[in-house]
C-alpha positions as CSV (number, residue, x, y, z in Angstrom):
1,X,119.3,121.9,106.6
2,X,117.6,118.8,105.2
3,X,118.7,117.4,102.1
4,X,116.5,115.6,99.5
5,X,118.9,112.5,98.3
6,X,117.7,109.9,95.6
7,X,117.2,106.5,97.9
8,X,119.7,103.7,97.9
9,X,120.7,100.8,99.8
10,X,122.0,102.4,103.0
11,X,119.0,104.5,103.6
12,X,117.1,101.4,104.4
13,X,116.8,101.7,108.3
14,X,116.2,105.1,108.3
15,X,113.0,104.4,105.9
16,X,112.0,101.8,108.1
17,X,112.0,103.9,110.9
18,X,110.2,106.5,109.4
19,X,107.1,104.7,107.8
20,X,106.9,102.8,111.4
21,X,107.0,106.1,113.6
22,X,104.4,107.8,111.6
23,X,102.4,104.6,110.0
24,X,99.5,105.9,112.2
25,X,99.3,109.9,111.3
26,X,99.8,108.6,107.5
27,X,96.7,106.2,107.5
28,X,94.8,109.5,109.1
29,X,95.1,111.0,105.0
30,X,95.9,108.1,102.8
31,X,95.9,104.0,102.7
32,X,97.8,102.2,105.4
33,X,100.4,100.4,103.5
34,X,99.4,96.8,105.5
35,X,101.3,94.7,107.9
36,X,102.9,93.1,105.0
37,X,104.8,96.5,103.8
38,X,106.6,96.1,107.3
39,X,107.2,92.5,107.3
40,X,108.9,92.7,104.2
41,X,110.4,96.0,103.6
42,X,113.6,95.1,103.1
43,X,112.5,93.2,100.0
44,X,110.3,96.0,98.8
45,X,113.2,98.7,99.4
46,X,115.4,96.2,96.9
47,X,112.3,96.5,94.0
48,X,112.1,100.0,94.8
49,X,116.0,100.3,94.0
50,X,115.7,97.7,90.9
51,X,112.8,100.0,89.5
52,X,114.5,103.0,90.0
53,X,117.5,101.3,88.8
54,X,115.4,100.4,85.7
55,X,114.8,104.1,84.7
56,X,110.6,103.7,85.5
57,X,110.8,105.2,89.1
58,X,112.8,107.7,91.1
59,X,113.0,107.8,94.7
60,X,113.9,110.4,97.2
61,X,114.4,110.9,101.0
62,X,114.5,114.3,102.3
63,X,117.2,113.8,105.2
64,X,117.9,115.5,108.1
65,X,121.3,116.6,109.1
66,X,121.6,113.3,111.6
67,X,120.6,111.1,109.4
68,X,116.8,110.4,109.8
69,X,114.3,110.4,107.1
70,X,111.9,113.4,107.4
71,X,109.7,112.6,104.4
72,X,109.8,110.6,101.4
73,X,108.9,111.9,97.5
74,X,109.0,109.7,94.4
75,X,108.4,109.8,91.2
76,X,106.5,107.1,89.3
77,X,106.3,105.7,85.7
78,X,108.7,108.2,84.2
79,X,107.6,108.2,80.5
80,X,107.6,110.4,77.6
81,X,108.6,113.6,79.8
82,X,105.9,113.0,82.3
83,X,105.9,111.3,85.8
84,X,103.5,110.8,88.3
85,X,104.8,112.2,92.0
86,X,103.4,111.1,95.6
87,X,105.3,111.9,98.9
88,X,104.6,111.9,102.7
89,X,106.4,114.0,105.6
90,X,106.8,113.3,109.2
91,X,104.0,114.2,111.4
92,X,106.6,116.6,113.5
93,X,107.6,118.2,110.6
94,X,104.0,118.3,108.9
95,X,102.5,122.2,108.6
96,X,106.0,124.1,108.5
97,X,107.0,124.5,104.8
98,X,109.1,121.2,104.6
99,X,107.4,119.5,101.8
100,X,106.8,122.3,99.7
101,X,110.1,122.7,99.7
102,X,111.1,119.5,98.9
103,X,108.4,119.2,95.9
104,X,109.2,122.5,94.6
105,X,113.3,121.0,94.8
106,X,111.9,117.7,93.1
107,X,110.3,119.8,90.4
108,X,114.1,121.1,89.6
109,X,116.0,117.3,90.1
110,X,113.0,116.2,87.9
111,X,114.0,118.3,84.8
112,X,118.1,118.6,85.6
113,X,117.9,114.4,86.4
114,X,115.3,113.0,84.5
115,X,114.3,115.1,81.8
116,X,110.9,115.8,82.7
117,X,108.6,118.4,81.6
118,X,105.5,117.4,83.5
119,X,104.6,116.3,86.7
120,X,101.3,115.0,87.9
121,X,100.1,113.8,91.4
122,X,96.8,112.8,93.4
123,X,95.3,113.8,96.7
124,X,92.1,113.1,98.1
125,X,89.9,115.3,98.7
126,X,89.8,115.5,102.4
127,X,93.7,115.9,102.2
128,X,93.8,120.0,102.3
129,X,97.7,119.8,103.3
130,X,98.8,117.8,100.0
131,X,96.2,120.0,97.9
132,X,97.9,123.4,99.8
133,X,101.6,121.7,99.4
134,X,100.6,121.1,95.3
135,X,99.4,124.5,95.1
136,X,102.2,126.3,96.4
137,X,104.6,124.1,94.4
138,X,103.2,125.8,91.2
139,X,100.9,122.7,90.5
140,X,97.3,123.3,88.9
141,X,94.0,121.0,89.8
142,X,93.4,119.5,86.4
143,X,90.0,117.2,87.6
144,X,89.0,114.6,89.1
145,X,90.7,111.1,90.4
146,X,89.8,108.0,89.9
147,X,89.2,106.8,94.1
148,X,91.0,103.6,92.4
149,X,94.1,106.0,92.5
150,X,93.9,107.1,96.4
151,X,92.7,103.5,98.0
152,X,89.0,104.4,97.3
153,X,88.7,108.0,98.3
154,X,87.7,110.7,96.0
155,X,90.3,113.5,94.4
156,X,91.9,115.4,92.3
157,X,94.6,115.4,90.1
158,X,97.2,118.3,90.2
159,X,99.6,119.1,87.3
160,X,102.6,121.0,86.7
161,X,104.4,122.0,83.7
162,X,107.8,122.1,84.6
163,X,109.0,124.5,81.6
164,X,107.0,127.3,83.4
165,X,108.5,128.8,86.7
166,X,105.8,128.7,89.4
């Protein structure tokens, strides 16, 4: 079974290697990340960890049992019991329950962890997997996002209160 694990220094390659094998399939629903994401991962993986380090941001890889990175699921500007969440899965493993299930296991880490009572994340609008994936996490479409928010493509903001069971 995969595992969801909060990111650290070893799990570097294995990112790597994930972002790269699906940079293609990803930039099909959101932003490419750039050439520069690649070229300097490894010092972007070390803010990542200082951030995260920090207390602002948590970070998570869901990993398969040999080790490679099946999706990735964060958690942004933890403040005030609120946090915003974005994540990604690997095209193979897109469409077969795997990042509901990590979300919906995020939701519990995010209370147990981090103390947070609400969640909030963004999807465009032509993203119907993220919007069914929010859904069936127990998340709630709360209105619209700014395009600023998801590279310049319209949305909407999902929510979920985390002291309610989906």
């Amino acid at each position: 079974m995969p595992e969801l694990k909060q990111l650290n220094a070893g799990h570097a390659p294995a990112v790597l290697a994930f972002e790269l094998a699906n940079r293609a399939y990803f930039a099909a629903s959101v932003s490419d990340r750039g050439d520069d994401f690649y070229h300097h991962f490894a010092d972007r993986h070390s803010a990542l960890l200082a951030e995260q380090e920090a207390g602002v941001c948590a970070f998570y890889v869901l990993v398969a049992e040999e080790g490679s990175v099946l999706g990735r699921f964060n958690l942004y500007d933890l403040e005030d019991g609120a946090a915003d969440l974005g994540y990604r899965v690997a095209q193979h493993v897109a469409g077969r329950g795997v990042a509901t299930a990590a979300v919906r296991e995020l939701c519990r880490l995010s209370t147990v962890r981090h103390g947070l009572r609400t969640l909030r994340a963004a999807t465009a609008l032509a993203n119907a997997a993220s919007q069914k994936v929010l859904t069936k996490a127990g998340f709630v479409s709360v209105g619209p996002a700014d395009p600023a928010d998801l590279g310049g493509k319209p949305g909407t903001w999902y929510q979920r209160d985390l002291t309610l069971r989906p």
